[in-house]
ZALO-946512 format. One line per field, with one value per residue (C-alpha): residue number from 1; residue in one letter; chain; x, y, z. Coordinates in Angstrom, 3 decimals, decimal comma. Layout:
N
i NUM:...
aa A:...
ch A:...
x X:...
y Y:...
z Z:...
This chain:
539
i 1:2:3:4:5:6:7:8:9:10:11:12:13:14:15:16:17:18:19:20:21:22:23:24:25:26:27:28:29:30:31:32:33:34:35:36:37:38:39:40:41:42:43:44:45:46:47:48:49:50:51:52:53:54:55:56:57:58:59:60:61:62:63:64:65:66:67:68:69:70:71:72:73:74:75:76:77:78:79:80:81:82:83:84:85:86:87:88:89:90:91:92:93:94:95:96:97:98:99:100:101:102:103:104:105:106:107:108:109:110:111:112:113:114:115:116:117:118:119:120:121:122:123:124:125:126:127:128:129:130:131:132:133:134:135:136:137:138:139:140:141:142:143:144:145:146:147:148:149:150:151:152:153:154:155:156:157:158:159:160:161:162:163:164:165:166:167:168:169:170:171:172:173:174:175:176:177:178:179:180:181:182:183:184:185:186:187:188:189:190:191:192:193:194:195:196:197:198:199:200:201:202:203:204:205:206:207:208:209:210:211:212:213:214:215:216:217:218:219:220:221:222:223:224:225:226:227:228:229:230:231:232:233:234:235:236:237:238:239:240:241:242:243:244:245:246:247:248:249:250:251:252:253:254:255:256:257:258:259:260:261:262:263:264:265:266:267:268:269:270:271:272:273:274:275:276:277:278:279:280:281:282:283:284:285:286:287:288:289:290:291:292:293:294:295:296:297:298:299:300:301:302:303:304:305:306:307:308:309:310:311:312:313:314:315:316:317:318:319:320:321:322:323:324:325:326:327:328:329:330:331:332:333:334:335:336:337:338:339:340:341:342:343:344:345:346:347:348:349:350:351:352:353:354:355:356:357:358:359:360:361:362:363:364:365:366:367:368:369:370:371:372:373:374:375:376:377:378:379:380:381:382:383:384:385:386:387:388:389:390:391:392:393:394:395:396:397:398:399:400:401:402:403:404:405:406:407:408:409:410:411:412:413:414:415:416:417:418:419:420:421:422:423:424:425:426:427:428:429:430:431:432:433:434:435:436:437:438:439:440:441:442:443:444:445:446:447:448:449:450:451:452:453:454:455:456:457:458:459:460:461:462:463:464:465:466:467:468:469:470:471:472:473:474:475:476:477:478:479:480:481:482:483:484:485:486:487:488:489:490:491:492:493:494:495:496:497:498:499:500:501:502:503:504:505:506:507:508:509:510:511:512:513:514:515:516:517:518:519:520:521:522:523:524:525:526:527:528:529:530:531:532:533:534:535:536:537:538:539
aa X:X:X:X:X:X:X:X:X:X:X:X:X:X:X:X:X:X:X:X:X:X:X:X:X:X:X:X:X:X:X:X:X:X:X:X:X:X:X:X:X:X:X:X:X:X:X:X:X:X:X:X:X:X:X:X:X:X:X:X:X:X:X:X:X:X:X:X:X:X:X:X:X:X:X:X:X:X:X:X:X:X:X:X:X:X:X:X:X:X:X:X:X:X:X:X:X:X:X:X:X:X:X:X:X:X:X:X:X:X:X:X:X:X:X:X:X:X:X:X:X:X:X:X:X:X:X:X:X:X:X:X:X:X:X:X:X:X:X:X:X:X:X:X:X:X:X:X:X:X:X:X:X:X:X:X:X:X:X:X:X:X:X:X:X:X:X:X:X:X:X:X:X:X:X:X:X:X:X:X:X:X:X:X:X:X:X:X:X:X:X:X:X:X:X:X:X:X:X:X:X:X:X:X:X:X:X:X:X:X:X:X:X:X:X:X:X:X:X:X:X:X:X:X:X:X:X:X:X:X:X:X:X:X:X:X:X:X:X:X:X:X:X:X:X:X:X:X:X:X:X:X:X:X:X:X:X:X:X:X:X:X:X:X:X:X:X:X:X:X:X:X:X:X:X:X:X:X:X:X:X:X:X:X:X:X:X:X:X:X:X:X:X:X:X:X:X:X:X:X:X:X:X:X:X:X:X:X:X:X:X:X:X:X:X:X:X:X:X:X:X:X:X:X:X:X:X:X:X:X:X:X:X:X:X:X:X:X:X:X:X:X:X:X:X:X:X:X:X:X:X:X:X:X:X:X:X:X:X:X:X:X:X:X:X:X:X:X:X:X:X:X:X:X:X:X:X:X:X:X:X:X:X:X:X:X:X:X:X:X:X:X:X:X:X:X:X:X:X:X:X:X:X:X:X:X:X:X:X:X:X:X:X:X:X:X:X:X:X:X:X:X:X:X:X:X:X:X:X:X:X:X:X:X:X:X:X:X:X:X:X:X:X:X:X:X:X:X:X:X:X:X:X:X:X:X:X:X:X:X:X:X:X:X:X:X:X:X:X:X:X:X:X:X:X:X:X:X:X:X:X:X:X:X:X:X:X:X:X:X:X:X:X:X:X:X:X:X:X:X:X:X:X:X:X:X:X:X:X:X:X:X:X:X:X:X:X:X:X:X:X:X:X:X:X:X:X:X:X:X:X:X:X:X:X:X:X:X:X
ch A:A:A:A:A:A:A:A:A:A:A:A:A:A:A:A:A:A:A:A:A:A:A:A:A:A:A:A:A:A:A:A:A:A:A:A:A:A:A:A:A:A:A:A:A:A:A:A:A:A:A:A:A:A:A:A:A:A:A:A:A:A:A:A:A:A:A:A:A:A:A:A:A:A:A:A:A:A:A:A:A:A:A:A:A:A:A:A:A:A:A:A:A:A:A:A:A:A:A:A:A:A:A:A:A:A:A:A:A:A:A:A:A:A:A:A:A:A:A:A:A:A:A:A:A:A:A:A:A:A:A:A:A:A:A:A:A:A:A:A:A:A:A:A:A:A:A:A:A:A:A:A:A:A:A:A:A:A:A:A:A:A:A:A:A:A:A:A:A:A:A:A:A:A:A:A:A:A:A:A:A:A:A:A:A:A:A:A:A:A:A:A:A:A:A:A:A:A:A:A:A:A:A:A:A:A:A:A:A:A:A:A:A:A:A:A:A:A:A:A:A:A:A:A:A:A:A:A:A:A:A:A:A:A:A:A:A:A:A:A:A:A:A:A:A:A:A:A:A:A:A:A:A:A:A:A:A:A:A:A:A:A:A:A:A:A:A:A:A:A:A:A:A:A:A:A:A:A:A:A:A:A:A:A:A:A:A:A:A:A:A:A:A:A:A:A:A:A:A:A:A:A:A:A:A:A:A:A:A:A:A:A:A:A:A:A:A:A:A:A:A:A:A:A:A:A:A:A:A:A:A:A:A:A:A:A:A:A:A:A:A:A:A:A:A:A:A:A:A:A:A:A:A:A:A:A:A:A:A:A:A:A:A:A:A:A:A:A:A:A:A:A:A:A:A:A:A:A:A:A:A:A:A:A:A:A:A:A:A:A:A:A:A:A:A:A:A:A:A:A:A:A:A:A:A:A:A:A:A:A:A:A:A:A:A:A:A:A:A:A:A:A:A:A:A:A:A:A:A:A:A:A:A:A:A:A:A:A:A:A:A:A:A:A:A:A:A:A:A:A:A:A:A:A:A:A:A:A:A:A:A:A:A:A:A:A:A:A:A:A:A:A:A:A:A:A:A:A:A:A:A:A:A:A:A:A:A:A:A:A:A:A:A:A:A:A:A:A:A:A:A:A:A:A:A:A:A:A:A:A:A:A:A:A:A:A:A:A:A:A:A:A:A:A:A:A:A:A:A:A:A:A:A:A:A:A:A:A:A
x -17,896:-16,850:-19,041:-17,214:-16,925:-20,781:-21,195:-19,021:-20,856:-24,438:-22,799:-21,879:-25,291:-27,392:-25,687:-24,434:-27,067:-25,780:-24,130:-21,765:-20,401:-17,212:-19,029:-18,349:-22,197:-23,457:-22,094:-24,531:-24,208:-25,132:-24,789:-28,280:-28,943:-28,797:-27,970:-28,045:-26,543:-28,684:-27,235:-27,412:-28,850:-32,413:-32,357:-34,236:-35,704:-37,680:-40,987:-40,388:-43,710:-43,315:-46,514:-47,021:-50,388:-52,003:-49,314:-45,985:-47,164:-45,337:-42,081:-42,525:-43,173:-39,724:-38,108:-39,555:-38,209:-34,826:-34,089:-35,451:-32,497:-29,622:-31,907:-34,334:-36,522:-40,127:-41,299:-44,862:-46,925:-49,414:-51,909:-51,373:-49,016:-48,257:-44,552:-41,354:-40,823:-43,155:-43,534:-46,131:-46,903:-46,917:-47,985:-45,385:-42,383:-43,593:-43,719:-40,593:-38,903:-40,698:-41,895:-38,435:-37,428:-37,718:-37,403:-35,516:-35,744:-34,413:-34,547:-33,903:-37,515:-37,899:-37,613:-39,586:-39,851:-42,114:-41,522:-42,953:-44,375:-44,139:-40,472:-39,626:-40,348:-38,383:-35,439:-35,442:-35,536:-32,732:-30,791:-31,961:-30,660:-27,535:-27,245:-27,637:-24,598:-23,294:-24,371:-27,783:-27,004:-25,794:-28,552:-28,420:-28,694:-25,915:-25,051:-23,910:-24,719:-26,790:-29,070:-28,778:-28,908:-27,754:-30,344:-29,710:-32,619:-32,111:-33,511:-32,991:-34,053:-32,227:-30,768:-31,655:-34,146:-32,635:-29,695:-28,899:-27,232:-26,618:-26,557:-25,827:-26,898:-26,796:-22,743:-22,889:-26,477:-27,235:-30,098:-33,019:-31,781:-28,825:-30,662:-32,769:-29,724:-28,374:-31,303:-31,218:-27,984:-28,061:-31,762:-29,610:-27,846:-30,914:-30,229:-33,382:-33,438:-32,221:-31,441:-31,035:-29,494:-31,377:-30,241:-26,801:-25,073:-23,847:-27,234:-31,026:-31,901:-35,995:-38,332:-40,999:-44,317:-44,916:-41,012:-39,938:-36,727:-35,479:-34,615:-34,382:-31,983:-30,824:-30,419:-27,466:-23,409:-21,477:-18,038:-16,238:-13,420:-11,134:-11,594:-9,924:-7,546:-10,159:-13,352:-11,572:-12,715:-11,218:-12,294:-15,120:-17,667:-20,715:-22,722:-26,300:-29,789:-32,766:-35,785:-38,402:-41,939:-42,834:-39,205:-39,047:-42,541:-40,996:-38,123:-40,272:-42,542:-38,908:-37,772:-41,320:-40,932:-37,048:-38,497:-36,873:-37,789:-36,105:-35,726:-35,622:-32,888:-34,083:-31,083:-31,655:-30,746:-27,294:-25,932:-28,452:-26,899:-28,709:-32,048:-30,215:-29,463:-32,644:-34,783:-34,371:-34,911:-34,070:-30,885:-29,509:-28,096:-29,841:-27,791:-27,739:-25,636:-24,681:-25,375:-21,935:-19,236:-16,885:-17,049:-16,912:-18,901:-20,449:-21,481:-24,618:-27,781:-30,962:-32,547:-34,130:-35,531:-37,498:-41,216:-40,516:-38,159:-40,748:-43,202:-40,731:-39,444:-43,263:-44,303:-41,528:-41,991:-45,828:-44,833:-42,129:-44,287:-47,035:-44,173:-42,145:-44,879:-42,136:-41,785:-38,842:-37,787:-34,250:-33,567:-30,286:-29,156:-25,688:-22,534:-24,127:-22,185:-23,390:-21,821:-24,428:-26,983:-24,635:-25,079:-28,631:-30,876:-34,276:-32,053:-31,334:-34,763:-35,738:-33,247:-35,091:-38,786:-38,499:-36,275:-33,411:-30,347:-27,574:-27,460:-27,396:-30,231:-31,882:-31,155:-32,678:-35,712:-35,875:-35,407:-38,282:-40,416:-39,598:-40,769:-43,916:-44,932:-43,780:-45,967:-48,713:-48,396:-47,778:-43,922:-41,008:-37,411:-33,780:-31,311:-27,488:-26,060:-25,720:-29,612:-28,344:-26,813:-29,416:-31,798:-32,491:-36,850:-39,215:-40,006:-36,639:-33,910:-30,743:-27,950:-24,823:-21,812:-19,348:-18,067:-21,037:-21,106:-24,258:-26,023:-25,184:-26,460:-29,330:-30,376:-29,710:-32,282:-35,183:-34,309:-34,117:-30,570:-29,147:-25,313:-23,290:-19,572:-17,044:-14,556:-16,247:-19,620:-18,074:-17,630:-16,423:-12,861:-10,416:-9,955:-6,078:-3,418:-2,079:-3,768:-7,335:-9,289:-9,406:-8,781:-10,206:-10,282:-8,624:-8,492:-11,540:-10,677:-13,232:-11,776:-12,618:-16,605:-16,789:-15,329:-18,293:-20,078:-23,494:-24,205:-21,966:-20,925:-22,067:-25,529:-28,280:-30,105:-33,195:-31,037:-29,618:-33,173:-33,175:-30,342:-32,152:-29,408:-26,265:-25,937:-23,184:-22,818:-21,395:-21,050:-19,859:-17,715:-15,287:-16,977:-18,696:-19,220:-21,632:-18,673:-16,567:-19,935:-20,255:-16,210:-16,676:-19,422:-18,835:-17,543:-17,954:-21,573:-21,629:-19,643:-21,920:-25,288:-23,694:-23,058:-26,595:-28,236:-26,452:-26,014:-22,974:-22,129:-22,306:-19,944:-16,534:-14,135:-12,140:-15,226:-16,844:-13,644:-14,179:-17,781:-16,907:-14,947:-17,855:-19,763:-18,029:-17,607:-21,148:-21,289:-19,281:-22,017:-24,831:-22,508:-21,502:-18,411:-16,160:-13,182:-11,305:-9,530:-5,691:-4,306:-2,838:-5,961:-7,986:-6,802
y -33,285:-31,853:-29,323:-26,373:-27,155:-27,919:-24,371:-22,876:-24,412:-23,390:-19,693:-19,785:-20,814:-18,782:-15,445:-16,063:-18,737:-21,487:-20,045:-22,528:-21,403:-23,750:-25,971:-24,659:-25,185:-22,534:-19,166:-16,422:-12,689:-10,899:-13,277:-14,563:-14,501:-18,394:-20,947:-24,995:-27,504:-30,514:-32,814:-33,769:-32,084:-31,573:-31,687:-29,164:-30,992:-30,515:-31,867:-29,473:-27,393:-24,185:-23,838:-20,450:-18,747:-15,523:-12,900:-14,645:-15,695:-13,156:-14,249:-17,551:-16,539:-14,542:-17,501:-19,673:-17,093:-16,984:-20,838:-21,358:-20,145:-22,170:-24,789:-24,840:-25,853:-24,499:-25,096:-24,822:-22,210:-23,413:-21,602:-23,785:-25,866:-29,002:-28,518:-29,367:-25,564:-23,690:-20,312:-18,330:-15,309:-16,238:-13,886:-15,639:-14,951:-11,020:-11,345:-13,086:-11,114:-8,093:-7,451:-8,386:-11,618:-14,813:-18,565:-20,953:-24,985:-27,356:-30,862:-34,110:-33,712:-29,912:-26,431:-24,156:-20,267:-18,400:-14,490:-12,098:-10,508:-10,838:-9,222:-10,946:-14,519:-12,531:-12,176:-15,686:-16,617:-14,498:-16,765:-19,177:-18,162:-18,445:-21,502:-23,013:-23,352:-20,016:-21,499:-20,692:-17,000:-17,641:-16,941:-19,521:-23,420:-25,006:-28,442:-31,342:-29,575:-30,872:-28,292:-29,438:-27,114:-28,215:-28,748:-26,505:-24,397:-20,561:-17,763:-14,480:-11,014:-6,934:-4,965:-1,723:-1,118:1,646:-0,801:1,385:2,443:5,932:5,931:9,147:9,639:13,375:13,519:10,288:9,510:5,240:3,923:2,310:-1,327:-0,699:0,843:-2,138:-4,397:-2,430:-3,030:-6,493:-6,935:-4,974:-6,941:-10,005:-8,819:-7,894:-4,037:-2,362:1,584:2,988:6,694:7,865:11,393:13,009:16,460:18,093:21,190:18,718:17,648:16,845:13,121:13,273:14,138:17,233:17,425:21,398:22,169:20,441:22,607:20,775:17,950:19,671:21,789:20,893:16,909:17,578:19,018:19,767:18,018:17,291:18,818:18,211:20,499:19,957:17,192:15,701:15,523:15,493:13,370:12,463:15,045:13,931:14,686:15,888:13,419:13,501:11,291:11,263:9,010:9,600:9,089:5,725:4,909:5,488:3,732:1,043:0,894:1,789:-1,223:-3,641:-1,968:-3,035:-6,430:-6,695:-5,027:-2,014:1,283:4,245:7,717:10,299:13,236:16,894:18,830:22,414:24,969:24,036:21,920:23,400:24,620:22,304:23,727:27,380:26,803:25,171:28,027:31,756:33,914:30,502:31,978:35,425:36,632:37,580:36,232:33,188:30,057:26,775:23,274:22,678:21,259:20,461:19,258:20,726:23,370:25,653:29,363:29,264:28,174:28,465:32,133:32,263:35,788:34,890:33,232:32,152:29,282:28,277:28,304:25,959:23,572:23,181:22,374:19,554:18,283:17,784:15,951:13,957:12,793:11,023:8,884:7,759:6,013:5,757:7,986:9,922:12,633:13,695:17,334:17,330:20,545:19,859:22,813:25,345:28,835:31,907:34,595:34,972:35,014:37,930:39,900:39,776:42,485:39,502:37,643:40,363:41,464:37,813:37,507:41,050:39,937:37,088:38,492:36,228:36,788:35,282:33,495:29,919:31,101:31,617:28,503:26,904:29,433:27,935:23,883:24,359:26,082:22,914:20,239:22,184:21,625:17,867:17,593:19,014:16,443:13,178:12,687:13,498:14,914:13,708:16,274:15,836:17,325:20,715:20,960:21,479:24,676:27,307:25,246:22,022:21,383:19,465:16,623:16,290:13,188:13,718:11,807:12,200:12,348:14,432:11,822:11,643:14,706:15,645:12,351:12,595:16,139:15,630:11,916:13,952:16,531:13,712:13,264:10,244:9,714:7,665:7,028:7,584:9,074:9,170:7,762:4,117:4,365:6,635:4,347:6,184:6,594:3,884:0,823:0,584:2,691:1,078:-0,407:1,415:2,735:6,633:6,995:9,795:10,442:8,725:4,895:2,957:-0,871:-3,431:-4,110:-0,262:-0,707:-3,605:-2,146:0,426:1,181:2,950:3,989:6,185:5,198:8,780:8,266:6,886:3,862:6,041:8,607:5,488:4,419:7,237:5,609:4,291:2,652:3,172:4,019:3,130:6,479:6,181:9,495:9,240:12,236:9,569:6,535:7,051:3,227:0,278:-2,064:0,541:1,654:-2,147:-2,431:0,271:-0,818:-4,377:-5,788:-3,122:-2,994:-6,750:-5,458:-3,013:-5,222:-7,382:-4,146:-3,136:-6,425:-8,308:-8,121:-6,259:-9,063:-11,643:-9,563:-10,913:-9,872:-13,227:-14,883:-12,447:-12,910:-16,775:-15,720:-12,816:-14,980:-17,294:-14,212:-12,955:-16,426:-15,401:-12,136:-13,053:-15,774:-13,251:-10,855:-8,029:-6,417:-6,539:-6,031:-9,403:-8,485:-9,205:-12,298:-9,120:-7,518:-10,331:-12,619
z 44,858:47,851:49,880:49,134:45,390:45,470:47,320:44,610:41,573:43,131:43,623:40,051:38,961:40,979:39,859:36,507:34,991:33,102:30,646:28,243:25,451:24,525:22,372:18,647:18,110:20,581:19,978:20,232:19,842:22,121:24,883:26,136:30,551:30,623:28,277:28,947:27,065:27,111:24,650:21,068:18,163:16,402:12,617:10,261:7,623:4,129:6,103:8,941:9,909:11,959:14,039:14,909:16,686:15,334:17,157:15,939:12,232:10,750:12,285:11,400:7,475:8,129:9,389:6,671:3,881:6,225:6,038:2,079:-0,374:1,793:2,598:-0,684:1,647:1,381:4,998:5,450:8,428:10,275:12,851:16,126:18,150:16,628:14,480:14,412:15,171:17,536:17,829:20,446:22,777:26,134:28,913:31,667:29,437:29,216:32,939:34,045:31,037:29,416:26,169:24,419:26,215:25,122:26,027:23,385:23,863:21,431:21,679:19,538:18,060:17,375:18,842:20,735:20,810:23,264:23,977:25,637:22,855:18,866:19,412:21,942:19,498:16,745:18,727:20,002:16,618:15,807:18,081:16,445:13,137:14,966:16,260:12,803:10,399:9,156:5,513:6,255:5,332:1,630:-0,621:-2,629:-2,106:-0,466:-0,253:1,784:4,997:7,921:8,898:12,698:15,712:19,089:21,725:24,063:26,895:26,416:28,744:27,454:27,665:26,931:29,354:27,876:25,234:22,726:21,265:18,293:15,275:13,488:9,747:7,970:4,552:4,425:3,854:1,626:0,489:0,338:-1,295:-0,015:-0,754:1,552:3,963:4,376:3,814:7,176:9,213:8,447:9,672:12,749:13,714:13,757:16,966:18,091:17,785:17,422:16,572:13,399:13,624:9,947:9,937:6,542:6,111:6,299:5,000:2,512:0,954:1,736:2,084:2,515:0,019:1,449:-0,684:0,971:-0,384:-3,972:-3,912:-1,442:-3,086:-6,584:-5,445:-1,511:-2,755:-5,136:-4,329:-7,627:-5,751:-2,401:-1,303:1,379:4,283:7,293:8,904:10,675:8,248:5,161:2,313:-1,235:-3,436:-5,497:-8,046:-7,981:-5,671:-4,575:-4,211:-1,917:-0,525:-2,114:1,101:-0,876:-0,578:3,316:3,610:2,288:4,144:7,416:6,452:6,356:9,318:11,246:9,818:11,556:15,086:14,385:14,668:12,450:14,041:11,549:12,073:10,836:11,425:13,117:13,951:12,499:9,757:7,557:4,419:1,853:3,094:3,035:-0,385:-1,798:0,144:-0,024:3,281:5,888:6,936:8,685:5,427:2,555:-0,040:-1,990:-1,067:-2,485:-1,199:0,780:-1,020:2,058:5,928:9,450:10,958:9,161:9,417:7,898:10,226:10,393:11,473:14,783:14,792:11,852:11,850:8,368:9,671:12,463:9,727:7,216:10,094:10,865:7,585:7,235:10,742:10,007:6,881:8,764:11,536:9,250:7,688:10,460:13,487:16,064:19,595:18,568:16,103:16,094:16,210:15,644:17,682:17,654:16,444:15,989:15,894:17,008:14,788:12,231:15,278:17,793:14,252:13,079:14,018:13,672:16,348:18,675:18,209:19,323:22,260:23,531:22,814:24,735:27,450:26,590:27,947:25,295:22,191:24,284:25,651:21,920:21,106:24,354:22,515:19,298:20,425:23,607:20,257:18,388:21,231:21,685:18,217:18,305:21,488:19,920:17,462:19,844:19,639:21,889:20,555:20,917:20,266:20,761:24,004:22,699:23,371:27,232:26,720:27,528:29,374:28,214:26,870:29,231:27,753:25,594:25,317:25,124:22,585:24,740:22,324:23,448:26,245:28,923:30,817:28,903:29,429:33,416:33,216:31,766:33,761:37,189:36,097:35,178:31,578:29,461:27,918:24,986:25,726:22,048:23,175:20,492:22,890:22,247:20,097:17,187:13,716:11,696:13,702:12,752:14,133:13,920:13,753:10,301:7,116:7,787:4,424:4,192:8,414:10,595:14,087:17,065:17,573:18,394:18,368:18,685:22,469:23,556:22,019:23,583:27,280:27,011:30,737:29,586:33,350:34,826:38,203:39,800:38,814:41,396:40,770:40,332:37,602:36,009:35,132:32,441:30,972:27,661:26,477:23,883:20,400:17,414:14,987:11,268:10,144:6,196:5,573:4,635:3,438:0,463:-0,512:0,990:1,257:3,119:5,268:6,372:6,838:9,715:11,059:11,404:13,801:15,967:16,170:16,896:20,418:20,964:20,470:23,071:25,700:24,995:25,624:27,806:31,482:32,440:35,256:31,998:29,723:29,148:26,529:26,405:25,761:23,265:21,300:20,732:19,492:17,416:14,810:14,017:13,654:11,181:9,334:9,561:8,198:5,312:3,798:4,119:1,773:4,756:4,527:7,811:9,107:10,714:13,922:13,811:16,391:18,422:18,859:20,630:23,928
């Protein structure tokens, strides 16, 4: 080798790692910082021990339950070092790599996993996972295949740490078995928050001890009807459901066991018409309204002139926050007209009280009223960017959705930002022009998620640190099944793990393309629904 060849191949090393990815064997989602090919293979066998100390045992009894229905193997957990898989904690990793990264070696005689922290082991694992056959996701014993994995040295570690995924059960409610079937799959990629949008004009998701009406009444919709171009739906029958606490304790618990933590949305002051409806004297009118039976935007919000709202929201907040133990509570804030507000004399009455000087200003009000309760009770709020208008709350995150003007707003003023624009993070658009189940909004192909900057290029390197990181949203207006919820979801949410997690320098859509497919070879033996990209649509 020549010296400038040499020059070039240290170059390539030093800045890019040594990444190889055009053996069949080694294609991982979302692309790791380095990975090595060292030759040969190391077999998983019926005698195989995973040796796991006190921090990573439960992801070793995970992986043991992961490998057993494929496999029927019934690999045995020991406390220690000594196994043909090894699994530990190890303070250098959480140093060279943070809490979430990991280092993966596999050799001829077994395979090592250390992270940076329980997570960190899970995730390595994860990669794992996928460097074994795709059989290994069936369910149910398979035969005549060698359970090998290619030995291969793996440094890895996230770029941002809020890789996420919107679920919305408020337009289409999903039970608990899907919901954990979801978090599953996302955990895979190594996507780790779950923000589960609960209540809706179109129906309340969450059961509230303090307020049985709510899902008496607020759970249930006697049909939907079409009502606009862009959030139609098929007409339907009555629909309705709810999580009961011990059902979102149990899917908390799952979600804890996957590394993944579930935001809970609590929808104010807008989209509120299934609490309107299950509660007398929440709204500006004094009349009595039905749990909505079509989409959009809606009239009907909660009143912020009176203290019997503050006094409601309160109650369910305080329930809310002993279920869920993560940071955040969504707060929804988004659409939210103003008409029934400009007309209410408890509003204006408000707006002059508290020397406000508009209805965006009222709002500002009733969200900065909101976060001070939350603080009092130890947890922050994300709102969507509408919380901006008015004056945005202290100690509040912003979801920026409608494109990223919000999210550089609020990052140049010192606040923390999830980026979630429709433009590339939006699932439930289609993702073709022809041949898409029950399409809404404009185009968003695989190719377009995948393309997705989360740091806009006019932001400092200090304002870029309150980038969190990105979001994918599913909102359900239109999908109404699980098959059709995974269909939209997958594969774009396997582009977006990969944009969350991965270096941007490292990203390349030529080469995600040639991992996708095995991916989704993938996703098909665990039983999730995708859509396969057409030859046109990838290089």
């Amino acid at each position: 080798m020549n010296r400038f060849l040499l020059f070039a191949f240290l170059l390539t090393v030093a800045v890019f790692g040594t990444c190889r990815f055009a053996a069949a064997e080694v294609s991982v989602i979302p692309r790791p910082l380095s990975v090595e090919e060292t030759g040969g293979f190391f077999t998983l066998t019926a005698d195989a021990v995973i040796a796991a100390d006190a921090e990573s045992s439960v992801v070793a009894e995970f992986l043991a339950g992961l490998v057993a229905p494929a496999t029927g193997f019934g690999l045995k957990v020991v406390d220690g070092s000594a196994g043909a898989v090894r699994l530990a904690v190890d303070g250098v990793v959480a140093d060279r790599l943070g809490p979430e990264g990991y280092t993966l070696v596999a050799g001829a005689d077994g395979v090592e996993i250390r992270g940076g922290s329980a997570s960190g082991v899970f995730y390595g694992v994860q990669t794992l996972r996928q460097l074994l056959p795709a059989e290994i996701e069936s369910g149910v014993p398979v035969s005549g295949v060698a359970w090998r994995v290619p030995c291969v040295r793996v440094e890895d570690a996230p770029r941002f740490k809020w890789r996420g995924l919107m679920l919305d059960v408020g337009r289409h409610f999903f039970p608990k078995e899907f919901v954990m079937k979801y978090i599953d799959t996302m955990a895979m990629y190594k996507m780790n928050s779950l923000h589960i949008h609960l209540t809706e004009d179109q129906g309340w998701r969450i059961e509230i001890k303090a307020f049985p009406a709510l899902t008496k009444i607020g759970a249930w919709r006697s049909e939907s009807k079409i009502r606009d171009e862009l959030t139609g739906s098929p007409a339907g029958p009555a629909h309705g459901g709810f999580f009961t606490q011990d059902d979102m304790r149990e899917i908390i618990a799952f979600a804890e066991s996957r590394f993944v933590n579930i935001v809970p949305e609590i929808e104010m002051p807008g989209h509120a018409q299934a609490a309107i409806a299950s509660i007398r004297g929440l709204s500006c009118v004094d009349k009595k309204f039905p749990v909505s039976r079509h989409w959009g935007v809606h009239r009907e919000v909660y009143c912020a002139g009176k203290e019997k709202v503050f006094n409601f929201l309160e109650t369910v907040l305080s329930e809310v926050v002993e279920l869920f133990p993560g940071e955040y509570v969504h707060i929804g804030g988004d659409e939210v007209p103003k008409e029934r507000w400009r007309a209410c004399p408890d509003c204006q009455a408000r707006i002059k009280a508290e020397g406000l000087k508009n209805e965006d200003e009222l709002q500002s009000y009733f969200i900065k009223r909101i976060e001070n309760f939350m603080d009092s009770k130890g947890k922050r709020i994300i709102g969507w960017d509408e919380i901006l208008e008015g004056g945005l709350p202290p100690r509040a995150t912003v979801m920026s959705w409608r494109g990223i003007k919000g999210g550089i707003q609020a990052a140049i003023e010192g606040h923390d930002v999830v980026m979630s624009p429709t433009s590339h993070c939006y699932f439930d658009y289609k993702q073709a022009e022809k041949g898409e189940p029950n399409p809404v909004g404009s185009l968003t192909t695989l190719e377009e998620t995948y393309s997705y900057e989360p740091v806009p290029d006019v932001l400092t390197p200090e304002q870029a640190k309150h980038v969190l990181g990105t979001q994918g949203n599913l909102w359900t207006e239109r999908v109404d099944t699980q098959e059709h919820a995974m269909y939209m979801t997958y594969p774009r949410a396997i582009a977006l793990s990969e944009v969350g997690w991965t270096r941007a320098d490292l990203k390349s859509w030529p080469d995600f393309a040639k991992r996708v497919l095995p991916a989704l070879d993938r996703l098909d033996a665990l039983g999730v629904n995708n859509r396969k990209p057409t030859a046109s649509e990838l290089p």
